[in-house]
Wavefront OBJ file of the C-alpha trace (Angstrom):
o trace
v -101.693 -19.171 -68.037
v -98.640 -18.915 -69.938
v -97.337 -15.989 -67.771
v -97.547 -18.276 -64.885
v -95.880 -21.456 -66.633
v -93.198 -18.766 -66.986
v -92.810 -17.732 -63.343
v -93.094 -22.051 -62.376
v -89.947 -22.318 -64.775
v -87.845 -19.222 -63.707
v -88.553 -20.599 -59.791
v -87.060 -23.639 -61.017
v -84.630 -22.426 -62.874
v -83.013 -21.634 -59.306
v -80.185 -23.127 -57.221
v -81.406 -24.277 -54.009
v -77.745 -23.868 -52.969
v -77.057 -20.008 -53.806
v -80.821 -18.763 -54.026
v -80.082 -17.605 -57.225
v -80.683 -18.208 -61.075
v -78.205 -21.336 -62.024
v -75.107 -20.694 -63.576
v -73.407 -23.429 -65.427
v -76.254 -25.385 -64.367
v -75.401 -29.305 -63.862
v -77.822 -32.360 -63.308
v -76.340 -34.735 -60.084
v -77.837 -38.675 -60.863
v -80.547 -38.147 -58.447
v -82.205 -35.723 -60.562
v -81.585 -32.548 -58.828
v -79.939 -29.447 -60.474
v -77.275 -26.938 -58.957
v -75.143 -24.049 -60.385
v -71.798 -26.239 -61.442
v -69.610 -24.014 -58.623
v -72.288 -24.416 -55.890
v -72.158 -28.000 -55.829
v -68.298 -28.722 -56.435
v -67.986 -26.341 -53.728
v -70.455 -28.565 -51.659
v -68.440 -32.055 -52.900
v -64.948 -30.518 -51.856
v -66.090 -30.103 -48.126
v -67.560 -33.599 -48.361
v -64.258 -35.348 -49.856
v -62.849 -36.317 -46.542
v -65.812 -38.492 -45.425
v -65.790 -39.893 -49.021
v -69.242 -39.695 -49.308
v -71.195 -37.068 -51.587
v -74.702 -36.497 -51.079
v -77.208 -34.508 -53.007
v -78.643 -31.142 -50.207
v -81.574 -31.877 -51.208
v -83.036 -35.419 -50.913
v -79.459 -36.286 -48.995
v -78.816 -39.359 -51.797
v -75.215 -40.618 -51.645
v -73.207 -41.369 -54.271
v -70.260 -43.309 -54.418
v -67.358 -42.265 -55.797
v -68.342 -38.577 -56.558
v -69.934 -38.216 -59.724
v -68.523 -36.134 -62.659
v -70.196 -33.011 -63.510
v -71.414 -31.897 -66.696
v -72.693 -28.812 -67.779
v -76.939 -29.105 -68.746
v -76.930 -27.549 -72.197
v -80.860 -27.765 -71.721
v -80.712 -25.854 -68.720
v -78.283 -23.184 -69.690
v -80.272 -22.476 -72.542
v -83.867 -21.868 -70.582
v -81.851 -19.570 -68.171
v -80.439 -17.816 -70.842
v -83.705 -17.684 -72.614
v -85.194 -16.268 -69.218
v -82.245 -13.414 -68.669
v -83.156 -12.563 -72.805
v -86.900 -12.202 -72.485
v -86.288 -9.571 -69.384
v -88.731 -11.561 -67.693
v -87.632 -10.871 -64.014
v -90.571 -10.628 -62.281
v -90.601 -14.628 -62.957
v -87.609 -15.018 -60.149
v -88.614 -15.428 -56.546
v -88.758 -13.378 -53.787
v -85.579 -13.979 -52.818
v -84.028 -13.074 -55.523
v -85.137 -9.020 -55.320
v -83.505 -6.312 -52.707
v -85.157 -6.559 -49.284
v -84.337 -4.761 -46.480
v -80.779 -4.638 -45.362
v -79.745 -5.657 -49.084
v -77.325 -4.087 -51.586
v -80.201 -2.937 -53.948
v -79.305 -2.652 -57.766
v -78.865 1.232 -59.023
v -79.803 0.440 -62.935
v -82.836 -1.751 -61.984
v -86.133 -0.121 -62.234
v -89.319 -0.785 -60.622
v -88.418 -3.767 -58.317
v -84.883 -4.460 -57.798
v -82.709 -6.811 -57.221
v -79.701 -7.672 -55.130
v -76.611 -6.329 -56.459
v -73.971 -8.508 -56.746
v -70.911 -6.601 -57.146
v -69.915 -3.079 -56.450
v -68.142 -1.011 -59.174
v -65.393 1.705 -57.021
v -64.960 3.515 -60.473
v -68.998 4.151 -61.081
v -69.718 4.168 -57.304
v -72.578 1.897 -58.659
v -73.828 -1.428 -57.142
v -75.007 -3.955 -60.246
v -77.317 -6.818 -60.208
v -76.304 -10.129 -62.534
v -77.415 -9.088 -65.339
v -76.400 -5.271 -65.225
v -73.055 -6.110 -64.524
v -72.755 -8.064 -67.663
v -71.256 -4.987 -69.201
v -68.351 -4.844 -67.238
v -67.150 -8.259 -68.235
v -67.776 -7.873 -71.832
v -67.039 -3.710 -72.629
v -63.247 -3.558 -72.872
v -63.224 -0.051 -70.794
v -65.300 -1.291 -68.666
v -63.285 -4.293 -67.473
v -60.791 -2.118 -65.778
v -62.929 -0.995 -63.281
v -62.599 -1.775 -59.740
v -65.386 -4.681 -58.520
v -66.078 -5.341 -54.797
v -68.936 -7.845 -53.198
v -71.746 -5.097 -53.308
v -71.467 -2.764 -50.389
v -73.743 0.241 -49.280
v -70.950 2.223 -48.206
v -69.711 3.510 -51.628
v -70.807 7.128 -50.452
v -67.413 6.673 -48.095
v -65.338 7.428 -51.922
v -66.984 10.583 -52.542
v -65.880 13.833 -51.606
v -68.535 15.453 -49.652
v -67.086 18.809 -50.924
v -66.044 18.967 -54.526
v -68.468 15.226 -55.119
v -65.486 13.324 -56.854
v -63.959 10.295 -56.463
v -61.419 10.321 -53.329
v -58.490 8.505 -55.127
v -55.515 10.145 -53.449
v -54.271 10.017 -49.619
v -52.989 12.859 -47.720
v -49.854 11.390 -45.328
v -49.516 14.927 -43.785
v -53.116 14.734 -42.864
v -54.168 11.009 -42.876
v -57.192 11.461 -44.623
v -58.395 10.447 -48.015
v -58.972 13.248 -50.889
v -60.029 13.668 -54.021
v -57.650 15.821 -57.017
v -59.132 18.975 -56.588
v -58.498 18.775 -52.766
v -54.998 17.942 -53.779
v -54.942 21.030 -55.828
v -56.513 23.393 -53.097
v -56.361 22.886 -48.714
v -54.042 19.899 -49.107
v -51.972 21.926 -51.882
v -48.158 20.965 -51.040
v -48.782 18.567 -48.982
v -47.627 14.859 -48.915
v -49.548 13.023 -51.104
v -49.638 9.404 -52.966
v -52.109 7.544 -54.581
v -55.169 5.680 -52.834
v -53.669 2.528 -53.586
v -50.351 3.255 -53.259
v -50.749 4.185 -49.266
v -53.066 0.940 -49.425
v -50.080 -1.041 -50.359
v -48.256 0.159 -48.075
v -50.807 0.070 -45.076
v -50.845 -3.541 -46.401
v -47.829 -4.379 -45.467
v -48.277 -2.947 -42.211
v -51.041 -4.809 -41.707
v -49.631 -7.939 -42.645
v -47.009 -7.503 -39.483
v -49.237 -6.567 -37.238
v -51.356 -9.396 -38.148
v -47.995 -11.587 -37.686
v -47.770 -10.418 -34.280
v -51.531 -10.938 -32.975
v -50.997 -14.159 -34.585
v -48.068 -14.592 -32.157
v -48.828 -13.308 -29.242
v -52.431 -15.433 -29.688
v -49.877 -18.622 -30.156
v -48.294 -17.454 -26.848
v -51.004 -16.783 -24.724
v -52.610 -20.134 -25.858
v -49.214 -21.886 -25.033
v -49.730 -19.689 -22.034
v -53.296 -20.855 -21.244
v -52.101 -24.954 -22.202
v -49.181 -24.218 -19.201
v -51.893 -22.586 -16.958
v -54.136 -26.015 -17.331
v -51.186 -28.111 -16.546
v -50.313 -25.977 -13.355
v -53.711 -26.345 -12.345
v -53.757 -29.860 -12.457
v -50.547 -29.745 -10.922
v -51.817 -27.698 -8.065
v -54.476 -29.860 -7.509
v -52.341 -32.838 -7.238
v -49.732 -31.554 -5.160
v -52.531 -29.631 -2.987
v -54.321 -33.418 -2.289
v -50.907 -34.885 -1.905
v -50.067 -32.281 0.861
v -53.436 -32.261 2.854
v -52.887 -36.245 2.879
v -49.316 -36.153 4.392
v -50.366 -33.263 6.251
v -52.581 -34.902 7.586
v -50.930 -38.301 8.505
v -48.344 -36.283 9.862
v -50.564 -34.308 12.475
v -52.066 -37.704 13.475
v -48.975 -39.046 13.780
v -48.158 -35.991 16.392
v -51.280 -35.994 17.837
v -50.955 -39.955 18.689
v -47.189 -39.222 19.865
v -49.091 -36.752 22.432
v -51.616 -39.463 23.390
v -48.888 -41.702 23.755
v -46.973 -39.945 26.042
v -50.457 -38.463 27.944
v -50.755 -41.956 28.767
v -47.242 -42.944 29.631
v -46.774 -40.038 32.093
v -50.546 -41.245 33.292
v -49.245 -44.361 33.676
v -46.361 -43.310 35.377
v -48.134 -41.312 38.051
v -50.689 -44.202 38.424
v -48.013 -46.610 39.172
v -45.663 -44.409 41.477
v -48.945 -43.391 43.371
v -49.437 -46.969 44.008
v -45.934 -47.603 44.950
v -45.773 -44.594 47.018
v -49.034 -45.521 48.884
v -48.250 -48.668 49.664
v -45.168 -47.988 51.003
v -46.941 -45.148 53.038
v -49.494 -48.056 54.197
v -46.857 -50.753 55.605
v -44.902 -48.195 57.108
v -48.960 -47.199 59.008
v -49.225 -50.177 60.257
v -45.653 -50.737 61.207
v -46.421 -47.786 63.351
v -49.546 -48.787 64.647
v -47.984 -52.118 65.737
v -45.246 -49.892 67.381
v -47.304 -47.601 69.148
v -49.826 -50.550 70.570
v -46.256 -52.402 71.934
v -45.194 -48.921 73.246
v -48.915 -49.009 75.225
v -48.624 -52.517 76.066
v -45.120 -51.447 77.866
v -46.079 -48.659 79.292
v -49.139 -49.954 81.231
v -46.953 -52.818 82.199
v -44.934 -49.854 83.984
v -47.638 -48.118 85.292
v -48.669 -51.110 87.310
v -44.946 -51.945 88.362
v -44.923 -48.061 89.277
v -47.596 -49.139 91.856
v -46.469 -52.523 93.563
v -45.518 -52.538 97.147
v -43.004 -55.540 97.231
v -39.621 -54.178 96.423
v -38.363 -57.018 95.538
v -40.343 -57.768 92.616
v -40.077 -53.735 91.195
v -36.311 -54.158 91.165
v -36.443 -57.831 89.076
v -39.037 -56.567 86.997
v -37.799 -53.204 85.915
v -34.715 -53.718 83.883
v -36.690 -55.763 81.135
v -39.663 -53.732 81.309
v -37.552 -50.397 80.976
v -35.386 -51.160 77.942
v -37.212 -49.857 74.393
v -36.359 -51.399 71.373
v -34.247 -49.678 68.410
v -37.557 -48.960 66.209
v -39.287 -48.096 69.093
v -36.120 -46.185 70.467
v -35.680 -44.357 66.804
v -36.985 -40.545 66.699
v -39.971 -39.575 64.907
v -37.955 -37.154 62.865
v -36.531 -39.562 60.910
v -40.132 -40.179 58.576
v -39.061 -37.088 55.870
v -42.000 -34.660 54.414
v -44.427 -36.542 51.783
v -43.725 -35.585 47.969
v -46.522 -34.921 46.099
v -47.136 -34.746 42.146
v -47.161 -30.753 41.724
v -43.671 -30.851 40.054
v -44.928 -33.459 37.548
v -47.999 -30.933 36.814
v -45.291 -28.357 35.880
v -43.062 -30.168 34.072
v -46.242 -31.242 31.754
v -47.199 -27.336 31.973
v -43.336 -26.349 30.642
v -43.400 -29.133 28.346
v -46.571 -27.517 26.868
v -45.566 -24.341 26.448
v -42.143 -25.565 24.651
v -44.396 -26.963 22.077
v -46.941 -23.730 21.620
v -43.646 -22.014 20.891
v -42.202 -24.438 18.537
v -45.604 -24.895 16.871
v -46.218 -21.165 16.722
v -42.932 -20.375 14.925
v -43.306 -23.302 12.620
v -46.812 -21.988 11.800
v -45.451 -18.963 10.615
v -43.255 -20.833 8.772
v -45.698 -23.035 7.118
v -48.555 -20.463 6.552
v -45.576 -18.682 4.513
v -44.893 -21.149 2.426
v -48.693 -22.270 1.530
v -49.086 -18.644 0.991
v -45.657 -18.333 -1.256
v -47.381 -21.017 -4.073
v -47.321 -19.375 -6.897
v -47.727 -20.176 -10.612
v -49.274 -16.951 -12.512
v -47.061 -15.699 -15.208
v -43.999 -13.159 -13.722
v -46.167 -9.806 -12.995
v -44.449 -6.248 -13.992
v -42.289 -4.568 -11.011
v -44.607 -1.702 -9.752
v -43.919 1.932 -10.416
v -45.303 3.904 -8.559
v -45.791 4.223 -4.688
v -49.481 3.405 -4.406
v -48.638 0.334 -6.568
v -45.653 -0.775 -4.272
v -48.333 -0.382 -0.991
v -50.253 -2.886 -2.135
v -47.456 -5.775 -0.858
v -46.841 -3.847 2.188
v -46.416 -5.554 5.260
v -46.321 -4.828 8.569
v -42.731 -5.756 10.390
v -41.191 -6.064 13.906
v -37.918 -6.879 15.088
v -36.799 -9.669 17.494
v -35.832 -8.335 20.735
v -33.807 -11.925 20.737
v -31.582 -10.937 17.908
v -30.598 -7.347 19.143
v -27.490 -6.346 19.684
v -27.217 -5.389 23.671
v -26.318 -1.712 22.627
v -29.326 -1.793 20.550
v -32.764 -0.470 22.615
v -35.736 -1.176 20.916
v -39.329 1.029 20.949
v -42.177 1.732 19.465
v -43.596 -1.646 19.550
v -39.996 -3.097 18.737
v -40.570 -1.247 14.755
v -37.873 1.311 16.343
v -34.083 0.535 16.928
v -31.930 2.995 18.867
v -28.382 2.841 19.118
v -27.176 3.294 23.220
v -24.129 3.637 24.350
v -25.153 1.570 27.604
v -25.947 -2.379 27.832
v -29.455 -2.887 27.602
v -30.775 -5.639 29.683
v -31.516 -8.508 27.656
v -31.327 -12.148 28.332
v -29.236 -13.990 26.975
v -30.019 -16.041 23.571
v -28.270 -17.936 20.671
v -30.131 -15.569 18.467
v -28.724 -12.384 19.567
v -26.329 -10.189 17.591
v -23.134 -10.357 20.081
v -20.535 -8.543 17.877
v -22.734 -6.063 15.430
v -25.043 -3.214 16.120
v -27.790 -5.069 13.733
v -31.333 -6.850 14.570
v -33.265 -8.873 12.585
v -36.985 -9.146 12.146
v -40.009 -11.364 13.368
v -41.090 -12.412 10.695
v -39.326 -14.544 7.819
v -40.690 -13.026 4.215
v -41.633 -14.479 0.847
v -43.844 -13.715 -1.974
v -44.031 -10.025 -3.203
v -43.735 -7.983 -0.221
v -43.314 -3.909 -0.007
v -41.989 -2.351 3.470
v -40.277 1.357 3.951
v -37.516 2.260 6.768
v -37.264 6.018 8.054
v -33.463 6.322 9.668
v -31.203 9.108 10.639
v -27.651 8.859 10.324
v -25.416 5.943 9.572
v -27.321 3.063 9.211
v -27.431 -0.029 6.700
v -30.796 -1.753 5.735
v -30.585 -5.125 4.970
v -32.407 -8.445 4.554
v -30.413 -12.021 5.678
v -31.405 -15.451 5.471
v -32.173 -16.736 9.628
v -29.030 -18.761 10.102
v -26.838 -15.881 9.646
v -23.570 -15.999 11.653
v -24.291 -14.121 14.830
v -20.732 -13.559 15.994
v -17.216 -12.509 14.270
v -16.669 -10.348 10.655
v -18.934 -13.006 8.952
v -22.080 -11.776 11.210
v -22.414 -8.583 9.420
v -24.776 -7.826 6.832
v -23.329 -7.712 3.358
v -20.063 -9.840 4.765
v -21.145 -13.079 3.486
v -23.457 -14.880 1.185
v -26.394 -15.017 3.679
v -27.342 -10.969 3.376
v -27.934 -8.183 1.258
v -27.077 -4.793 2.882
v -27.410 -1.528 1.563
v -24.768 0.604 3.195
v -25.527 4.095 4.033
v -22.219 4.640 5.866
v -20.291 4.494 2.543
v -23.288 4.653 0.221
v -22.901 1.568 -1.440
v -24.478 -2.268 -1.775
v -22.680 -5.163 -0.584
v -23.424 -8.728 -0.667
v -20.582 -11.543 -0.081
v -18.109 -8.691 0.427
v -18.768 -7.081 -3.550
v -19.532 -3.623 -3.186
v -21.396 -1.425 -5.716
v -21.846 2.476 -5.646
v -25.380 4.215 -4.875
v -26.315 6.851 -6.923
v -28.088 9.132 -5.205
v -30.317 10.847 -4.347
v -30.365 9.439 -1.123
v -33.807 10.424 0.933
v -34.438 9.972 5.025
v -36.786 6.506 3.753
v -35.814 3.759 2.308
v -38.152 1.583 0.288
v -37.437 -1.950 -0.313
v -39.455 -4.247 -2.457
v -39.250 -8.329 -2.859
v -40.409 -10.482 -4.789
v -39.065 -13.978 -3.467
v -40.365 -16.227 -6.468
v -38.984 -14.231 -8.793
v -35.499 -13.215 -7.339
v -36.142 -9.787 -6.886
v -34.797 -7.312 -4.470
v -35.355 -3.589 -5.007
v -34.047 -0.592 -3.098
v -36.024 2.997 -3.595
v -35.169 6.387 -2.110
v -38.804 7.603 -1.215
v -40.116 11.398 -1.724
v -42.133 12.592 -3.936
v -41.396 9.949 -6.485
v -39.814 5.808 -6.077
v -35.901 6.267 -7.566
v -34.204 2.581 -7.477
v -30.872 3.003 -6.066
v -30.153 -0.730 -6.404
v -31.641 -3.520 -7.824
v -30.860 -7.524 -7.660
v -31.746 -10.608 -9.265
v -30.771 -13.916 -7.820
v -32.247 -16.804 -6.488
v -33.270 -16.670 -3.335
v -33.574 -20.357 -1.331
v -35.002 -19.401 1.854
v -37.076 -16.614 4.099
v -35.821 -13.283 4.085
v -35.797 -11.359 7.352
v -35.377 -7.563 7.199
v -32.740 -6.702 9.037
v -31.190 -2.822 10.671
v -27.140 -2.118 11.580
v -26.998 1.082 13.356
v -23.548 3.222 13.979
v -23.738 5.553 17.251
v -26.463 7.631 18.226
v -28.320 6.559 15.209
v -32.214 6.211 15.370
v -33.831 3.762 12.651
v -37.253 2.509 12.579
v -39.646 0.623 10.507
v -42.621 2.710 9.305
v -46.285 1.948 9.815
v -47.576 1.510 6.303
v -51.647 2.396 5.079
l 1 2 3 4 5 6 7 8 9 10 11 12 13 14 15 16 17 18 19 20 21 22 23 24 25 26 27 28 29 30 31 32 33 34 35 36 37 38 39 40 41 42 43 44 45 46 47 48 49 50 51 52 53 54 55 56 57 58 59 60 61 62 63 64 65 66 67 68 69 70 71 72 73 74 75 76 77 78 79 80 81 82 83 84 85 86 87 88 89 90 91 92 93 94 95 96 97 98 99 100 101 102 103 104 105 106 107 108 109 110 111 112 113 114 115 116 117 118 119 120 121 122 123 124 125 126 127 128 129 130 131 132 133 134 135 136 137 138 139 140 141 142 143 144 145 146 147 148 149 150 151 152 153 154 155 156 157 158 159 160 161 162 163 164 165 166 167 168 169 170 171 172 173 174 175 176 177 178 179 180 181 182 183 184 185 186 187 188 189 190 191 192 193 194 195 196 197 198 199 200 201 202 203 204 205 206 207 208 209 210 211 212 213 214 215 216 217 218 219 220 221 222 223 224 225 226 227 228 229 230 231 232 233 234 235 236 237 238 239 240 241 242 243 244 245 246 247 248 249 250 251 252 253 254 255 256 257 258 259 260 261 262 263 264 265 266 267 268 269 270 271 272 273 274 275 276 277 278 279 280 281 282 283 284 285 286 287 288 289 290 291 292 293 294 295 296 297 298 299 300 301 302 303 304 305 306 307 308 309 310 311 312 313 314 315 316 317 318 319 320 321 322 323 324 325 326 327 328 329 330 331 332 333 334 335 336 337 338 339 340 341 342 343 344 345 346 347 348 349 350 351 352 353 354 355 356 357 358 359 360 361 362 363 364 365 366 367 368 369 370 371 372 373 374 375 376 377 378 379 380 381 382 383 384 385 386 387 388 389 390 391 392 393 394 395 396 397 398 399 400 401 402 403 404 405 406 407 408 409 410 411 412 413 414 415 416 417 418 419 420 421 422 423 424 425 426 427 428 429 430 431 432 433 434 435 436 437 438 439 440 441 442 443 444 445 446 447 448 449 450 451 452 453 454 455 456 457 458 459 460 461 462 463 464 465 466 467 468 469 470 471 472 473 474 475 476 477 478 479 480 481 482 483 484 485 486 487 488 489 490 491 492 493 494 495 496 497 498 499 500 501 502 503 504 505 506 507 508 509 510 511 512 513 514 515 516 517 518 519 520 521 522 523 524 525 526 527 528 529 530 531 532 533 534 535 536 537 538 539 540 541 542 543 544 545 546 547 548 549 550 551
C-alpha cells in the first residue's frame, strides 16, 4: 500500500505542461501546480490578450498572478529524486521508442535530457546532475540529447573527431592528424565551425533576401493579375461596343443603299410606266390615222380624197419622233459591284488590322524579364515563320520561294504600282509586323544588310534606307558594321553565310548571331522600341538573300 501511495505522489508530482517531474514547482490560485519556467513561459504568450488562464481547468485570472516557488512541493520532489524511487514516475517519463534513452540508467530508462560531446554520453535529469555540480565536469560540451553522437567518433582509431581537415573537408580525430592527414591543413573542430558560421550567417542573409524579393515579387504578380483582369474586362467591353458600333454602321448603310435601290426602282418604274402608256396612246392615234387613210385610200370621189388628205397625212412631232430616241434600260448590276468592292476593301482593312490586333493581345506581358537564350535550340523556340511583301519590293528586287527569297535583277520586275513599295533602295520589308520574343535566321550570299524598320519608314530618298534614320536597325554586311540613325559600329567577326536575329519587343532587345556550329552575337541593342518591327532585306547586285524555313 505504501509503495503505491508512492507511485500516486510521484504521478503528481508531474507538470502537466512538460510531462516531467516539476522543477521549481509553483501553485497558480486555482490550485493547480506547474514547473515555475513552464508556466511563465505559458503567461508570456498569453500577455497580449491580457488574460492568463490556468491549461488545465482554463480559469482566468486577472492581472497575472505572481509566482512563488512551493517549498512543500520542492521538497517531496526532492525527497522522490533522493529515495531513487523512479519506477514511481509515469510512463511518459521512461525512453520509448524513437527516444534519446539514458546511457547510466539501468533496468528501465529514461529520456535523456542532454547530450554530453566530451563523454559521447546522453544523461537523464538526474544523471546529469554531475555535470552542473563537478567543477571538471562543467566544461563539457551539452547538446538537447541526440542519437547521433556515434557521428564524433572515429570509426578507425575510436576517438573523439575534434579537428577538421580543410585539404580534405572531413572531420578527424589527433591520431588521424598525426598519420593519412599528416601535413595537411588542419584547425580545430570549432575553429572551422566558427568560421563555417560565418558563412552561414551570409548565406542565410541572402535566402533571407532573395525570399524578401520573390515575395515582393509574388505581391507585384497579384497586383498584375488584378490588373490584367481589369484591363482584360475593360477591353472585351469597349471591344465590344466598338464592334456593335461597326456592325450597326454596316446595318445602317445595308439599309440606306436598300433604301436607295427601293426608291430609284420606284422612280425608275414609274417613269418607265407613263412613258408605256404615253406610247400606247401614241400607237392607238397612229391606228386611228391610219385606218382613216386606208378608207380615204379607197373612195371614188376625187374631190373629197384631195380635201381630206392633207389633214389626214400630217403626223404629229411625238408621233413623227424616231423610236431610237428611248436609250437602253440601266439596271442595278453596277450597284451589286460597287457593294461587292466595297466588301472586299473592308476584308482587307479588317484582315490587316487583325494582324495587328491579335499582335498586340498576344504582346501582353507581365512575367518577370526572362534570361536571353544561349543556345540555338533555346533561340528556336520564338521562331517564326516570315514572308516579305511583294508591295514593298524594290522593282529590281524578284521575289521566290513563296516570297521568303529576294533576288537582286538587273531588269524591272513587273509590279504594280503601290505607296508601299521601295522606289529608291534595293530593300523589302516583311508581312508581318513583330512583337513579343521572336527568333528568325536569314541565309544570304554576298552584299546584303539585314534589318528590321518600324512600317512608316520613308520609302523614297537617303532617309528610306535601313540604318539612315531613326525608324531601322540595319546590320550592314557591305562594310561589316551596325547602323541605326546614321551611327555606325564595327562587327567583329566571324561573320557566317546565316544570320540569326533575336527580339524581344517588351524588353528592348535586338540581337544579331552569326550561326554555325555555335550562336556568336555580333551586335546587340537595347532601346525602347514603340511600335511593330518588320524584318526587312537590302540587296547589292546579283545578291541572293532569303529567309530560312525554321523546325
Amino acid at each position: 500500500m505504501a509503495q503505491q501511495g508512492i507511485q500516486l505522489d510521484g504521478a503528481k508530482l508531474c507538470c502537466s505542461i512538460c510531462l516531467d517531474l516539476l522543477k521549481d514547482p509553483v501553485t497558480i490560485p486555482c490550485g493547480h501546480s506547474y514547473c515555475m519556467s513552464c508556466i511563465k513561459s505559458c503567461w508570456d504568450e498569453e500577455d497580449q490578450k491580457k488574460i492568463h488562464s490556468c491549461p488545465q481547468c482554463r480559469q482566468t485570472f486577472t492581472p497575472r498572478p505572481v509566482l512563488v516557488k512551493s517549498t512543500m512541493l520542492a521538497e517531496l520532489v526532492e525527497e522522490l529524486k533522493k529515495t531513487g524511487l523512479q519506477a514511481a514516475l509515469p510512463d511518459r517519463c521512461y525512453a520509448g521508442p524513437g527516444d534519446v534513452a539514458c546511457d547510466f540508467c539501468t533496468g528501465r530508462k529514461l529520456k535523456a535530457l542532454k547530450s554530453c560531446l566530451v563523454c559521447l554520453a546522453s544523461y537523464c535529469e538526474q544523471h546529469l546532475q554531475p555535470h552542473y555540480d563537478v567543477a571538471p565536469l562543467k566544461k563539457h560540451k551539452l547538446v538537447e540529447a541526440t542519437m547521433k553522437l556515434q557521428e564524433n567518433i572515429c570509426s578507425r582509431h575510436d576517438e573523439v573527431m575534434k579537428i577538421f581537415c580543410r585539404t580534405d573537408q572531413q572531420c578527424i580525430c589527433y591520431l588521424c592528424s598525426m598519420d593519412e592527414h599528416k601535413g595537411h591543413d588542419t584547425v580545430s573542430a570549432a575553429a572551422e565551425r566558427t568560421e563555417r558560421q560565418k558563412e552561414l550567417g551570409v548565406s542565410q542573409q541572402k535566402i533571407q533576401q532573395r525570399i524578401q524579393d520573390r515575395e515582393k515579387d509574388v505581391k507585384v504578380l497579384q497586383q498584375e493579375v488584378k490588373a490584367i483582369n481589369r484591363s482584360a474586362d475593360k477591353a472585351v467591353d469597349n471591344s465590344e461596343k466598338i464592334f456593335t458600333e461597326l456592325v450597326r454602321l454596316i446595318e445602317k448603310r445595308s439599309s440606306d443603299v436598300k433604301e436607295q435601290i427601293r426608291s430609284q426602282q420606284k422612280a425608275e418604274a414609274s417613269r418607265a410606266e407613263e412613258l408605256q402608256e404615253k406610247l400606247k396612246q401614241e400607237i392607238a392615234e397612229l391606228r386611228r390615222k391610219d385606218a382613216e387613210l386606208e378608207q380615204l385610200s379607197h373612195t371614188e370621189d376625187h374631190t373629197h380624197f384631195l380635201h381630206n388628205y392633207p389633214s389626214l397625212s400630217r403626223l404629229s412631232e411625238s408621233t413623227d419622233s424616231p423610236s431610237t430616241n428611248i436609250r437602253p434600260l440601266r439596271y442595278f448590276e453596277d450597284v451589286t459591284a460597287a457593294v461587292s468592292e466595297a466588301r472586299d476593301k473592308l476584308q482587307g482593312i479588317l484582315t490587316e488590322e487583325w494582324t495587328k490586333m491579335s499582335l498586340t493581345v498576344t504582346d501582353v506581358d507581365v512575367l518577370l524579364s526572362q534570361p536571353e537564350p544561349k543556345t540555338r535550340a533555346e533561340f528556336l523556340q520564338y521562331s517564326r515563320q516570315i514572308t516579305l511583301d511583294p508591295n514593298t519590293a524594290n522593282t529590281e528586287l524578284s521575289l521566290s520561294e513563296g516570297n521568303r527569297k529576294a533576288t537582286y535583277m538587273e531588269e524591272e520586275q513587273l509590279y504594280s504600282s503601290h505607296p508601299d513599295r521601295f522606289t529608291d533602295r534595293w530593300q523589302v520589308l516583311s508581312r508581318e509586323g513583330l512583337t513579343g520574343r521572336c527568333y528568325w535566321e536569314v541565309e544570304w550570299n554576298g552584299k546584303v544588310s539585314i534589318a528590321v524598320s518600324y512600317k512608316d519608314i520613308s520609302r523614297t530618298g537617303d532617309e528610306s534606307e535601313f540604318g539612315c534614320n531613326d525608324k531601322s536597325w540595319a546590320l550592314d554586311y557591305f562594310y561589316n558594321q551596325f547602323i541605326h540613325n546614321n551611327i555606325t559600329t564595327p562587327i567583329p567577326g566571324p561573320l557566317s553565310s546565316r544570320v540569326g536575329v533575336y527580339l524581344d519587343h517588351r524588353a528592348g532587345i535586338l540581337s544579331f548571331y552569326s550561326v554555325s556550329e555555335t550562336m556568336t552575337l555580333l551586335h546587340r541593342v537595347q532601346t525602347t522600341f514603340t511600335q511593330p518591327l518588320y524584318p526587312g532585306l537590302w540587296l547589292d547586285n546579283g545578291v541572293t538573300a532569303e529567309l530560312c524555313t525554321l523546325k
